[in-house]
TORPA-4810 file (N, C-alpha, C, O; in nm, 3 decimals):
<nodes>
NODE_1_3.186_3.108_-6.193_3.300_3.024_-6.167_3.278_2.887_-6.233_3.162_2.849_-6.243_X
NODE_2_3.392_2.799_-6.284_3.357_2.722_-6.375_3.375_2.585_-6.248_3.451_2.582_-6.151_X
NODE_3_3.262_2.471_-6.298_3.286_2.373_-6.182_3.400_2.317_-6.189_3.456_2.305_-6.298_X
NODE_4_3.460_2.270_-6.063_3.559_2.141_-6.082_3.476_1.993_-6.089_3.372_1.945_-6.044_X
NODE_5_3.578_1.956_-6.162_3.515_1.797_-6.160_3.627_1.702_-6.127_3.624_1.580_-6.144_X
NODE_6_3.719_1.769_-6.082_3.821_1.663_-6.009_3.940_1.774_-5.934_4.013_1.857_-5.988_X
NODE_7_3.927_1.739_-5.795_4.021_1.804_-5.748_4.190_1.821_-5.756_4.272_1.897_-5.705_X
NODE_8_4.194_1.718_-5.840_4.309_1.667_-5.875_4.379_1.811_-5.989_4.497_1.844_-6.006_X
NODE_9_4.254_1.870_-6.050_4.296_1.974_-6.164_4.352_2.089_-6.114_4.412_2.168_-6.186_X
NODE_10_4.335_2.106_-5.971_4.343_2.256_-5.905_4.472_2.259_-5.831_4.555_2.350_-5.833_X
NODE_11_4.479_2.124_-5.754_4.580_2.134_-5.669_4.678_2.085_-5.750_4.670_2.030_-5.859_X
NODE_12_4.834_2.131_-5.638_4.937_2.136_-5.705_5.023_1.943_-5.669_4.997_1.869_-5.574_X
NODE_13_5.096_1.924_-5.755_5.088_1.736_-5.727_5.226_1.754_-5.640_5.266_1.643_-5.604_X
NODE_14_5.293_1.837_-5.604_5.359_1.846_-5.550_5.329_1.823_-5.390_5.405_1.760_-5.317_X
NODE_15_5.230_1.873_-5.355_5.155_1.790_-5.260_5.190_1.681_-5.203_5.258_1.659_-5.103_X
NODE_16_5.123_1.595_-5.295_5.118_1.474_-5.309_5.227_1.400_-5.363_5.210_1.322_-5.456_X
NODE_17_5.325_1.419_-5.316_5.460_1.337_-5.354_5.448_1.209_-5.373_5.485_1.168_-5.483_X
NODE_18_5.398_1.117_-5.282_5.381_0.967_-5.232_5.271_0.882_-5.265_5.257_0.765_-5.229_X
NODE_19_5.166_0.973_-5.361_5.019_0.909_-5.417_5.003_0.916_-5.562_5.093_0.994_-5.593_X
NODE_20_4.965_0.896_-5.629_4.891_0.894_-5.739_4.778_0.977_-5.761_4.663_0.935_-5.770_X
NODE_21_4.817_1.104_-5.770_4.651_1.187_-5.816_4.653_1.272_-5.933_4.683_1.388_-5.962_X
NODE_22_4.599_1.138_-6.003_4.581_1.188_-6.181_4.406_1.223_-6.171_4.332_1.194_-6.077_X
NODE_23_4.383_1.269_-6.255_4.248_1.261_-6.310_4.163_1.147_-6.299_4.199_1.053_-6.370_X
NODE_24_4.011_1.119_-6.199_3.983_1.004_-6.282_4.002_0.902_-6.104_3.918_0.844_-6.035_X
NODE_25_4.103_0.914_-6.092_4.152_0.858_-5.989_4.081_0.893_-5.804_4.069_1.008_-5.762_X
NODE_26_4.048_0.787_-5.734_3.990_0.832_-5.629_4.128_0.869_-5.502_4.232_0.811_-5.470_X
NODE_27_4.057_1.002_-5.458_4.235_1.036_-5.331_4.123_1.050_-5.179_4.007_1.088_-5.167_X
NODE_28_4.186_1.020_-5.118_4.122_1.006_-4.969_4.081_1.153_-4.930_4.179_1.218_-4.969_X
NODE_29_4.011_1.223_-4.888_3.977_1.346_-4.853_4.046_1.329_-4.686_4.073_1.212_-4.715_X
NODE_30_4.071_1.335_-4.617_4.092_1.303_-4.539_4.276_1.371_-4.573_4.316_1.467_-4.508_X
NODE_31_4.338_1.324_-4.648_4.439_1.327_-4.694_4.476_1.497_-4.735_4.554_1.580_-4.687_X
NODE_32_4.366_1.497_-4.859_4.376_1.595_-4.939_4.339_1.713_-4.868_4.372_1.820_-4.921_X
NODE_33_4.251_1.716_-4.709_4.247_1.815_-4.618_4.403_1.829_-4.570_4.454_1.938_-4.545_X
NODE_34_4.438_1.764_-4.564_4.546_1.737_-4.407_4.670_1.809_-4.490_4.713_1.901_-4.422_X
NODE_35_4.727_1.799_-4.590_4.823_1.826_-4.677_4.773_2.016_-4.720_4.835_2.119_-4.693_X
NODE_36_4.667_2.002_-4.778_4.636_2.145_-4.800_4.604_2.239_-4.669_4.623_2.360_-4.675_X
NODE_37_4.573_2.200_-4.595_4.591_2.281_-4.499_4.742_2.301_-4.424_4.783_2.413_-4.392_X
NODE_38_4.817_2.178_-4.402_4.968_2.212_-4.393_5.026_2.265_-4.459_5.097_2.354_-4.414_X
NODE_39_5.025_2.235_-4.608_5.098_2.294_-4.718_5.019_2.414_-4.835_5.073_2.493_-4.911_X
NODE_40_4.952_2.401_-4.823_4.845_2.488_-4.936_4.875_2.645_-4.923_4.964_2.677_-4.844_X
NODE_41_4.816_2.730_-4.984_4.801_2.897_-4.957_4.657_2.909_-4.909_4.595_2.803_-4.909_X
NODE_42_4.616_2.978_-4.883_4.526_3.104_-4.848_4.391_2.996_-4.911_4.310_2.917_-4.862_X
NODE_43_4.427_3.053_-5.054_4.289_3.036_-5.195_4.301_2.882_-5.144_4.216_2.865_-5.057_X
NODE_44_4.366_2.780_-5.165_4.373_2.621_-5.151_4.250_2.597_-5.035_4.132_2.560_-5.037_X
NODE_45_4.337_2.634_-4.943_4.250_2.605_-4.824_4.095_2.613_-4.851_4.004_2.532_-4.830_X
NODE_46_4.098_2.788_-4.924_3.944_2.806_-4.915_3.881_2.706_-5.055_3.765_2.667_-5.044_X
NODE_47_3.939_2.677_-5.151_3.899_2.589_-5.263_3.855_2.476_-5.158_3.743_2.429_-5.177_X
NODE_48_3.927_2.426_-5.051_3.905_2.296_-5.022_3.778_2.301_-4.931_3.704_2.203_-4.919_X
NODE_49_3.764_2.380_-4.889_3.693_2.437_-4.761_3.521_2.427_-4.844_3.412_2.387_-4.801_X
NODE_50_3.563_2.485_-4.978_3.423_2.496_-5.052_3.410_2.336_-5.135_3.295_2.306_-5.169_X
NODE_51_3.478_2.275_-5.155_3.465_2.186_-5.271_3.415_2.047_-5.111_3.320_1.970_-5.114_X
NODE_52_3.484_2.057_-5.034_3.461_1.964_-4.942_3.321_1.989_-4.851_3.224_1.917_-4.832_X
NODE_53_3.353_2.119_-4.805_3.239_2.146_-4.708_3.319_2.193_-4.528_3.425_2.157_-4.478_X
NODE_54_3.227_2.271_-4.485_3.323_2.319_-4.377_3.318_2.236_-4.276_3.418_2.202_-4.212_X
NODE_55_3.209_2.198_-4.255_3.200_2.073_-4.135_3.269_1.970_-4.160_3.360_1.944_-4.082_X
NODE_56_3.249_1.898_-4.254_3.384_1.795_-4.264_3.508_1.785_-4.276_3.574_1.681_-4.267_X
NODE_57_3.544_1.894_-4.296_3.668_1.980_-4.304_3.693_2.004_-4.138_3.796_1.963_-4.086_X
NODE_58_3.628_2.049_-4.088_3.674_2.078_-3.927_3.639_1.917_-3.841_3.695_1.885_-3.736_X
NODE_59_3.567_1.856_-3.890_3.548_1.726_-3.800_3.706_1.601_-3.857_3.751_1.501_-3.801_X
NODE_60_3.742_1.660_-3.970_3.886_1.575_-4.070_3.992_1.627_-3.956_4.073_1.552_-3.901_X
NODE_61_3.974_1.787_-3.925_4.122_1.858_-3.893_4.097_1.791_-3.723_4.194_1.731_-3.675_X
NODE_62_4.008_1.800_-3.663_4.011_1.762_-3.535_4.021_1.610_-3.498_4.036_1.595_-3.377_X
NODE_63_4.017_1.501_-3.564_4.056_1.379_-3.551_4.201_1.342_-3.605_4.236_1.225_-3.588_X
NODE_64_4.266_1.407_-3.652_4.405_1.381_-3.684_4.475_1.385_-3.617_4.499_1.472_-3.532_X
NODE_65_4.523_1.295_-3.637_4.644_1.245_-3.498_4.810_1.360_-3.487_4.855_1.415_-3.387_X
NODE_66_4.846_1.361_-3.584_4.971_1.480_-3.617_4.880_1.650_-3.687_4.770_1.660_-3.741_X
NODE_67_4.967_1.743_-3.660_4.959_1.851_-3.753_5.054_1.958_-3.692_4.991_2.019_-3.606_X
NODE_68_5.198_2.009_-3.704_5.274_2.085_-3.713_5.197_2.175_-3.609_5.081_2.151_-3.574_X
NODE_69_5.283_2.295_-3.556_5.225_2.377_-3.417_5.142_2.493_-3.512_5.026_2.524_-3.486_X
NODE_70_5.226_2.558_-3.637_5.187_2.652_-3.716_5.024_2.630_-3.784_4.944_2.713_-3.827_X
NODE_71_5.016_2.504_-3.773_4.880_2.469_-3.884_4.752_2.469_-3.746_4.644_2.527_-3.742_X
NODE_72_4.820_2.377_-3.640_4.723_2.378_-3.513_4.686_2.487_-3.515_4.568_2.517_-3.534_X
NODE_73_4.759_2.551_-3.500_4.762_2.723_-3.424_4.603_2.808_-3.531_4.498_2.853_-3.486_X
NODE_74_4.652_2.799_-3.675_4.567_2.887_-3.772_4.470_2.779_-3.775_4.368_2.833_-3.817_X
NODE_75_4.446_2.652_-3.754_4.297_2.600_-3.773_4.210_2.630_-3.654_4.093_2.668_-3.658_X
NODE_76_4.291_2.604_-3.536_4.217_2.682_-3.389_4.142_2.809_-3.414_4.023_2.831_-3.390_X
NODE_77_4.259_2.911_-3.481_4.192_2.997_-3.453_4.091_3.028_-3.588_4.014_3.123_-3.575_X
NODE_78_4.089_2.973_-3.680_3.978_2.923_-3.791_3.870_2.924_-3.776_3.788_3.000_-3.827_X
NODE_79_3.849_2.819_-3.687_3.752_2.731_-3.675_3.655_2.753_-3.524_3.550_2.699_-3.489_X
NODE_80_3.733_2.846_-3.462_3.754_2.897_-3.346_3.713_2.781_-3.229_3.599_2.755_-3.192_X
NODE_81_3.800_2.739_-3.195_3.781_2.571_-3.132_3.925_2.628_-3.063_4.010_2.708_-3.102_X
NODE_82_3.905_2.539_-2.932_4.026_2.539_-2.857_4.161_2.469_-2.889_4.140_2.453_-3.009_X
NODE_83_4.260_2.426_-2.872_4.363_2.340_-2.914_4.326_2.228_-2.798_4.392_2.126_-2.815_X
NODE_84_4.269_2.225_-2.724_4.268_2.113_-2.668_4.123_2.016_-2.720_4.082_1.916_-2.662_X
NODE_85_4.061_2.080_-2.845_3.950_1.990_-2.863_4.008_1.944_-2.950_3.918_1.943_-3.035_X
NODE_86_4.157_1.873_-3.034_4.196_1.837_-3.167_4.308_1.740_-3.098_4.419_1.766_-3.050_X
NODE_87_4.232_1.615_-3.113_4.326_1.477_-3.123_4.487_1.483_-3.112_4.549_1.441_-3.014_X
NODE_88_4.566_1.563_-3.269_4.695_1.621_-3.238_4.710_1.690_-3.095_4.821_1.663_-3.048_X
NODE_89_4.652_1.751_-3.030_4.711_1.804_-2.939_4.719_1.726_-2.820_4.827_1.706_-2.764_X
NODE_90_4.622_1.684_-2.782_4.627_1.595_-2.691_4.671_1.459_-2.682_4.677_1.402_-2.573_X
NODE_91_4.717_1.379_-2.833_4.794_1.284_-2.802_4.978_1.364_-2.750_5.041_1.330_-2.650_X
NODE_92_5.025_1.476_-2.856_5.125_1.527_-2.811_5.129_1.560_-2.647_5.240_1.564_-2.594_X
NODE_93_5.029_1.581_-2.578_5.019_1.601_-2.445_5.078_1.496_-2.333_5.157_1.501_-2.238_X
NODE_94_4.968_1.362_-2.421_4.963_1.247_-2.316_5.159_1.199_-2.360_5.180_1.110_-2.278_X
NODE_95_5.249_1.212_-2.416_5.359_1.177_-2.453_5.499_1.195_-2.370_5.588_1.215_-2.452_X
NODE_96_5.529_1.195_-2.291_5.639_1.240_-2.209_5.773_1.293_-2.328_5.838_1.240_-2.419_X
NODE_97_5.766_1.412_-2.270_5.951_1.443_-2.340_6.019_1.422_-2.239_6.001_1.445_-2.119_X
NODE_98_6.124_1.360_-2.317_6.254_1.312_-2.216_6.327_1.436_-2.204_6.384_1.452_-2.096_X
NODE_99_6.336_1.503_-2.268_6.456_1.649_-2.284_6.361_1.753_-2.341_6.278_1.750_-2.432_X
NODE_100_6.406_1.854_-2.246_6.330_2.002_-2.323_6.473_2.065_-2.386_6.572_2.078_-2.315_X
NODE_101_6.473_2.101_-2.527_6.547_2.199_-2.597_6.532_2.305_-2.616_6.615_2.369_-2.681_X
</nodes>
């Protein structure tokens, strides 16, 4: 497999609507987890999973404050961690809804 030398070559910039990620250029990992795991496929994830590392990758996904129910759901069961050990869930907890729909 040939190395990457910038993650910027693999992923798609569509992504990244709102940043700047050319070549060359430094992007927050933090970021570039949070987006590829919401938005990415299958291979992304696992590109990121390898290029980043898995532990930091699961210590990124569990301090984030937001992440959609669909993404919670497949990193839980990922990572095999409860939904109540991931920041997103439990700030959504502590939050009162005014109206159930």
């Amino acid at each position: 497999m040939k190395r990457v030398k910038d993650i910027s070559d693999i992923l798609k910039q569509g992504y990244f609507w709102d940043i700047d990620i050319k070549p060359g250029k430094a992007v927050s990992k933090r970021l570039v987890i949070e987006r590829v795991f919401s938005l990415g496929t299958l291979n992304e994830v696992a590109f990121v999973l390898r290029y980043y590392g898995k532990k930091d990758s699961e210590k990124i996904l569990l301090d984030l404050n937001y992440m959609d129910p669909k993404t919670l759901n497949f990193v839980s069961k990922y990572f095999d961690r409860s939904k109540t050990e991931f920041r997103c869930y439990i700030k959504k907890q502590s939050i009162p809804q005014l109206w159930n729909s």
